[in-house]
Each structure stands twice: as structure tokens, then as C-alpha cells.
N, C-alpha and C positions, 0 to 999 in steps of 0.2 A: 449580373442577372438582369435581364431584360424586366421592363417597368409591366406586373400585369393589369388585366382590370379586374378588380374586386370585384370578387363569384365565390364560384364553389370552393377552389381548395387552396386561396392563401391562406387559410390558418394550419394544412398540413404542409404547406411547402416552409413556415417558418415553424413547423415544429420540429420538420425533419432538418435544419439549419442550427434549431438549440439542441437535437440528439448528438449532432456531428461537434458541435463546441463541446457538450458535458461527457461525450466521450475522449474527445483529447484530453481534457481536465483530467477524469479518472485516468483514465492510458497514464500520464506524465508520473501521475499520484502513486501508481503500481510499479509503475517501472524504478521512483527512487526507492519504494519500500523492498524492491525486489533485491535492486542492487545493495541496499544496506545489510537485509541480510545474508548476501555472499560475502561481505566485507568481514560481516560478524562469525561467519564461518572459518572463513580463513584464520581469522584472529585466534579463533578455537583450538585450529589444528597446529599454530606454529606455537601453543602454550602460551599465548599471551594474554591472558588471563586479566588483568590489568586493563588493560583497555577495554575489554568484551566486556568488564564489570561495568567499563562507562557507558555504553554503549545500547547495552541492553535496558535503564529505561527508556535511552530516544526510541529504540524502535518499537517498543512500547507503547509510548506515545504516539506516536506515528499514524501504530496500526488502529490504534482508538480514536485517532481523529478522523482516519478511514473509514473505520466501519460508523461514525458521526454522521459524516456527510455520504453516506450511502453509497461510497466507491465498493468497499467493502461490505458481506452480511458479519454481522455483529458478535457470530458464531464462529466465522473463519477467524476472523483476529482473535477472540481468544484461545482456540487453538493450534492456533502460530505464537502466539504469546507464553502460551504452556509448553509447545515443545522447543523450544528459544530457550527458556528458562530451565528446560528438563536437559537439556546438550550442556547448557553452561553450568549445571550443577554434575551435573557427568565428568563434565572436563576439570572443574574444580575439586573434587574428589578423586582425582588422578586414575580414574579405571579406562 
């Protein structure tokens, strides 16, 4: 980026520079929690139970350290948290 002279809108041209960083951040942060739980679905469906039980508090974790850092609102992850929990108690009760 060409060198400007301080005026009016260097302070939105590096604000729109931290949007574009803390969106990759969040983007990167959603897409592992996305892909996690397809992983933990999967696990669901082929009864492997065992592993889903480990699994289920990383993404837990996960989604709480999300909705922390304000990638996530703090109301989505727990109810991603609650239906995660509600599928693996499904599937652990064999219905």
C-alpha cells in the first residue's frame, strides 16, 4: 500500500485492515468448530459412542472459548452445546 499523508481517513483505512485480520481469525475459528462437529456427527451415526464421549467436551470448550472472544454470541454456543449434548444422549440411549 502506497505511503499516505496523514489527513482524514488513516484511521479508517487501518481500521478496515484490523476488520480484514479479525475476520480471517474468526472465519479460521468457525470453520475448525464447524468441522468438528461433522466429525462428532459422524461418530454419532456409525455408534461410536466412545469417542463422541471424548470429544464432546473439546467442542465444548471450543465453542466457549468462541463465544469469549466474541467470534461467536454466547447464546449460539450454548445452544450448539445443548443440541451436541441432546444428539449424544439420543444416540447413547439407543433410540
Amino acid at each position: 500500500m502506497a505511503k499516505l499523508k496523514t489527513g482524514r481517513h488513516t484511521s479508517a483505512i487501518k481500521a478496515v485492515r484490523q476488520a480484514e485480520r479479525r475476520a480471517a481469525v474468526n472465519r479460521g475459528i468457525k470453520v475448525r468448530i464447524h468441522d468438528k462437529i461433522k466429525n462428532f456427527k459422524k461418530l454419532l451415526s456409525a455408534k461410536d459412542l466412545e469417542n463422541a464421549s471424548k470429544m464432546l467436551p473439546q467442542l465444548s470448550s471450543m465453542l466457549d472459548k468462541a463465544a469469549k472472544k466474541g467470534t461467536l454470541h454466547y447464546k449460539n454456543a450454548s445452544r450448539n452445546k445443548a443440541r451436541l449434548a441432546y444428539m449424544y444422549k439420543k444416540a447413547a440411549s439407543g433410540k
